[in-house]
Structures are given as C-alpha cells and as structure tokens.
C-alpha positions as CSV (number, residue, x, y, z in Angstrom):
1,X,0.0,0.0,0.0
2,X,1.2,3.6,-1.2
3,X,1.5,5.7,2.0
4,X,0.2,8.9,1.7
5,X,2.3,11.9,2.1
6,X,2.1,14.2,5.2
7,X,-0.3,17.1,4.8
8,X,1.2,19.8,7.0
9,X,0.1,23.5,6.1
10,X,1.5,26.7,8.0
11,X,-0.2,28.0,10.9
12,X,-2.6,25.1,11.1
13,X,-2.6,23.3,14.0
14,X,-2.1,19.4,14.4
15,X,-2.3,16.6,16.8
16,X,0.1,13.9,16.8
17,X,0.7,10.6,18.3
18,X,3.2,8.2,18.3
19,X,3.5,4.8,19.6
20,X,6.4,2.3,21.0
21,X,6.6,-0.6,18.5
22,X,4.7,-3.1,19.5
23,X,3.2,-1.2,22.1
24,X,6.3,-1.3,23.9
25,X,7.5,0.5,26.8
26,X,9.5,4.5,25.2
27,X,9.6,6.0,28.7
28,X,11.2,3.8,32.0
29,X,12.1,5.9,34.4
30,X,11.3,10.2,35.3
31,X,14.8,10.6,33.5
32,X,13.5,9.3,30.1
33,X,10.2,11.6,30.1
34,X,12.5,14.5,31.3
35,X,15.0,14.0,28.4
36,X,12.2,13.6,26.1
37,X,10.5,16.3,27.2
38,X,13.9,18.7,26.7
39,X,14.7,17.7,23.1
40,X,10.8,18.0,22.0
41,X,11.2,22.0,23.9
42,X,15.0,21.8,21.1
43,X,13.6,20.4,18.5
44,X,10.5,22.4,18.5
45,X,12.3,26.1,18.6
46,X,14.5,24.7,15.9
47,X,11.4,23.8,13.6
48,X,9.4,26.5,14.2
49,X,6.9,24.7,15.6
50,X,4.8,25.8,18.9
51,X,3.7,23.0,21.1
52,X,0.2,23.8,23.5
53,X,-0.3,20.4,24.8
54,X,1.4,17.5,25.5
55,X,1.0,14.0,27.3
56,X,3.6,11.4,27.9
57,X,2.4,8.3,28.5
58,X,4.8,5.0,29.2
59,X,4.2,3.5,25.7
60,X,2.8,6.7,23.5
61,X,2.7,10.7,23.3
62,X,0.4,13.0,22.0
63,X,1.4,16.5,21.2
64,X,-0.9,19.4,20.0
65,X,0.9,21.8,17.6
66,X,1.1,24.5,15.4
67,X,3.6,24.9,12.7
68,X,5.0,27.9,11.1
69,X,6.6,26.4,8.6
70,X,5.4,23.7,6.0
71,X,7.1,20.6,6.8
72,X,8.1,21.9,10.1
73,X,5.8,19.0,12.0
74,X,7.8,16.2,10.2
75,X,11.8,17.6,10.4
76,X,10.8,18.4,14.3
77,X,9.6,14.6,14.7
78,X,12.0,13.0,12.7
79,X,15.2,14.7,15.0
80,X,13.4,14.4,18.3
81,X,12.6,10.6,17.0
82,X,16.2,9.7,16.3
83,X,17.6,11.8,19.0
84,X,15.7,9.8,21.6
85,X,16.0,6.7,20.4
86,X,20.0,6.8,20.2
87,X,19.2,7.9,24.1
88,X,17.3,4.9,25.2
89,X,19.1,2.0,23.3
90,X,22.5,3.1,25.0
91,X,20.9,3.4,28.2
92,X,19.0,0.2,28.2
93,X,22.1,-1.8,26.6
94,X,19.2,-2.0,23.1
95,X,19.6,-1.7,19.6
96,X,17.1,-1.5,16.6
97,X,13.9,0.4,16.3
98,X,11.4,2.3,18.9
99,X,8.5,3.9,17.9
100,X,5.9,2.0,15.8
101,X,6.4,3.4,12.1
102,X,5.8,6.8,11.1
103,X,3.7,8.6,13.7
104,X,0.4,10.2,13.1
105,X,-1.6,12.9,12.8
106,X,-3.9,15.1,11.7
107,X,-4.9,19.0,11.1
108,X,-7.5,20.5,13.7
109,X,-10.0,22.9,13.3
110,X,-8.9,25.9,15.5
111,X,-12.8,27.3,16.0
112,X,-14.7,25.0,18.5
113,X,-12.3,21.7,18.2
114,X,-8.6,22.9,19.2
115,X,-10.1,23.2,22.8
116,X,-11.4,19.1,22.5
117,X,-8.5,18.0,21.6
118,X,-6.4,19.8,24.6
119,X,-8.9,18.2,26.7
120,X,-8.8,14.5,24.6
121,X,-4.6,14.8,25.4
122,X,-4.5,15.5,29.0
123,X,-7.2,13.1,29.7
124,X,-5.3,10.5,28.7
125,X,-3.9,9.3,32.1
126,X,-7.5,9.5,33.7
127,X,-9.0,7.5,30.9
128,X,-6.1,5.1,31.6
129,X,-7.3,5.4,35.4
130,X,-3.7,6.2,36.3
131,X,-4.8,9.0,38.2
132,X,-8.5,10.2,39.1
133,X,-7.5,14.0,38.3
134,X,-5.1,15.4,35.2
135,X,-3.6,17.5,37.6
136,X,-2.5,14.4,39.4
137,X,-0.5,13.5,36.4
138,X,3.6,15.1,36.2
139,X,4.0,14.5,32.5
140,X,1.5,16.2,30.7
141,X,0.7,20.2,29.9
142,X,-2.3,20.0,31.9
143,X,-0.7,21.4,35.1
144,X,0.6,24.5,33.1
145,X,-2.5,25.1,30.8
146,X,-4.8,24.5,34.5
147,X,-3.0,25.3,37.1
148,X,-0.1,27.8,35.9
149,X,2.7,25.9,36.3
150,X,5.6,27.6,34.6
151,X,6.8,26.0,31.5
152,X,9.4,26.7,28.4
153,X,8.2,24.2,26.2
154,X,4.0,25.5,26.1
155,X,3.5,28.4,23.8
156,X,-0.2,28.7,24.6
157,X,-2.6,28.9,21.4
158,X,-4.9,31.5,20.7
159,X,-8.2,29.8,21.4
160,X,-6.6,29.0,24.9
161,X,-5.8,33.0,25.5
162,X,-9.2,33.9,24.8
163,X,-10.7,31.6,27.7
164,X,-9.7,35.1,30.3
165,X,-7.4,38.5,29.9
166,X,-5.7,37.1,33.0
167,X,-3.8,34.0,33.4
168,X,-5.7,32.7,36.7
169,X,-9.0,33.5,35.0
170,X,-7.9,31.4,32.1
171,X,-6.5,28.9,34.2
172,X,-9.8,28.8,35.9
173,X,-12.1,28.5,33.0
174,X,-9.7,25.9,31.4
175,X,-10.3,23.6,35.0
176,X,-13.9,24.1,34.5
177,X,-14.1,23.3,31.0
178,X,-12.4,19.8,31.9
179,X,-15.6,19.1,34.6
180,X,-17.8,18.3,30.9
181,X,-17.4,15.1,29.5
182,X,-16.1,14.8,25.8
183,X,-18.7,13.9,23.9
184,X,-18.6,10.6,22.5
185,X,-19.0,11.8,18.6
186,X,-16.1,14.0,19.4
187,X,-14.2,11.4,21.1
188,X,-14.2,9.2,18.1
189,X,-13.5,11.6,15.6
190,X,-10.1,12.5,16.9
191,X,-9.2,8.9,17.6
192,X,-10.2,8.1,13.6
193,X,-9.0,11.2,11.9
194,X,-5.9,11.0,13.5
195,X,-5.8,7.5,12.9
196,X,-6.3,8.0,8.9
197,X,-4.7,11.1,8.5
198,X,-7.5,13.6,8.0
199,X,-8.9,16.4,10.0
200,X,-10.8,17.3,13.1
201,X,-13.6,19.5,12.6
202,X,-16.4,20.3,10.7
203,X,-17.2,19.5,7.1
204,X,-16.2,23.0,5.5
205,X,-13.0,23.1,7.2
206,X,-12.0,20.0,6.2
207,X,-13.2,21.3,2.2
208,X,-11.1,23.9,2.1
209,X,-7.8,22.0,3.7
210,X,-8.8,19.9,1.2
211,X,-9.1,22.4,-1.9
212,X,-5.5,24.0,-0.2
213,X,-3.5,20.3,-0.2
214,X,-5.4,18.7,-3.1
215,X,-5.9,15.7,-0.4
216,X,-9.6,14.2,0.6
217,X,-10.3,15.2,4.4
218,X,-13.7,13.7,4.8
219,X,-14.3,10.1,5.1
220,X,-16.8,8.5,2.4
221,X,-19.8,7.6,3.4
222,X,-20.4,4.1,3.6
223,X,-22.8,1.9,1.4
224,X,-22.9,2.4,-2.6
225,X,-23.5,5.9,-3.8
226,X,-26.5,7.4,-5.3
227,X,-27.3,5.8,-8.5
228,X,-25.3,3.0,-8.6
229,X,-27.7,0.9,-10.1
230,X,-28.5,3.1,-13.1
231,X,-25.2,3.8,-14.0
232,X,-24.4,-0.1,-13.7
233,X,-27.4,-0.6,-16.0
C-alpha cells in the first residue's frame, strides 16, 4: 500500500501521536520523560513549531501543535525521534527500532475543536485510570495550561488565550471546561482522523484543507452511492 504523504500546512494546527513498536514501553524511568520532554522544547524552537499540549504516557505521546513552517511537523519529529532513540538504546544496553512506524496525525480545526482535543490529550492518564485528576498526572501540559505551572516548552494557542485576559482566569475557566465530558462523537473523531490522516472538525474546514492540499479530508460515506444501479445498467 502507497503511503500517503504528510499534509502539514503553516499555521494550522495538528495533533500527533506516536506509539512504542509493538506497544512497547519508550519512557522507564522520570529521567527518560524528562529527556524527552527537553529535546521535544530543542527540537520544537528549531522547527518552528509551537507545542500547546502534550502527554507522555509510558508507551505513546500526543502533542498538539502549530507549525509555522510547511514541513516543520515532520523535520521536528524525525530529530526528536532519532535523538531519543539513540538515548534509550544506549541506556538500556538495546539496539534497533522504537516507535511504531511513522507517527500520526492530523490537522484540527482551531474554531470550537482545538479546545477538545487539549482536553482528549490530557485526559489520557484518567482515561487510563492512572490518576482520578489530570492535575495528578507530572507529564503532561495540563498542570501549566490548568493550574499555571511555569513552562518553556508551552507556547499557549490562541483559542486558549481567549478563555480570560488574565492568566488565573484562564486557568480557571480551562479547569472548569475539563468538569464536561467529551462527547462521544467527538471522542471518536479524533481517535479516527488521527488515525487516517485527515482532519478534526467540521465538514467545510476540512473542504477547504482539502481544496488548499489537493488531499480528501472527509471520510466516504459508507454503502454504494447514489445511483449505482442506473449507471451499472
């Protein structure tokens, strides 16, 4: 199967995740999130690339992005990728391959989804029931984007700075907006689209990503389409 090439337009924000092969174990020990954690902050500044939300978990990450440069998301992943790996095999006495395959993504709509998929990131470790708060949880962006916690790697988006004028009252709102449930339709959405490759958001977003990149962002309905018998006849 062709793989389809990345689809990674300026200024256009994008979730990401990537997986250990296999499902495997990427961060050990508070040292290997840490280190993570400070080439993602180098990598990032050298690609040009903002990063607003972030979870580490023991076998994946997600990150929420923006970057300002096409092909930015890619360069940024591919140094980070190596960099850490070359960390990890010589400290665990390894060789060979880490993440599972290319990592992936996909574009977010900024209006009314770039706030559900902050919240669908720092989740993560409550819907793992590793801890019954996100606040609870050291390696992920929730305790900077909710409780203020000072941090050189979040460059906060603009949807996020228009919760309050003032840092606590955005913080506050932000905490607030986690006590509603994602809604399941939403849920699945950014599972799948990331999943394909496509886009989070609604249908005339993902026309005119589409019309930009020259790529389909929508899936196809299922069943047969609308006249299939009288064009077969």
């Amino acid at each position: 199967m062709v793989r389809l090439s990345r689809i990674s337009p300026a200024d256009i924000p994008v979730h990401i995740i990537q997986r250990g092969n296999n499902r495997q174990d990427c961060f050990v020990s508070d040292e290997d999130y840490a280190a993570y954690a400070g080439w993602l902050k180098e990598y990032s500044f050298k690609c040009s690339v903002d990063i607003h939300a972030w979870v580490m978990m023991s076998n994946h990450v997600h990150l929420l992005c923006t970057p300002h440069v096409e092909g930015g998301i890619s360069t940024m992943m591919q140094g980070l990728g190596r960099r850490y790996v070359q960390y990890f095999n010589f400290k665990y006495g390894r060789s060979g391959t880490l993440w599972e395959g290319r990592f992936r993504s996909c574009l977010v709509q900024e209006e009314r989804y770039l706030l559900e998929v902050y919240k669908y990131i720092e989740l993560n470790p409550v819907r793992a029931e590793m801890v019954a708060d996100p606040g609870e949880y050291r390696w992920s962006s929730y305790q900077v984007n909710g409780m203020g916690k000072a941090s050189e790697l979040c460059t906060p988006h603009q949807e996020y700075l228009s919760l309050g004028k003032k840092p606590g009252a955005r913080q506050k709102k932000y905490r607030k907006f986690f006590g509603q449930n994602l809604e399941g339709e939403v849920l699945e959405e950014i599972r799948t689209n990331t999943h394909k490759g496509m886009a989070v958001g609604e249908d005339h977003f993902k026309e005119e990503i589409g019309m930009l990149t020259g790529r389909r962002l929508k899936s196809k309905k299922r069943g047969r389409p609308l006249g299939w018998r009288k064009e077969r006849d």
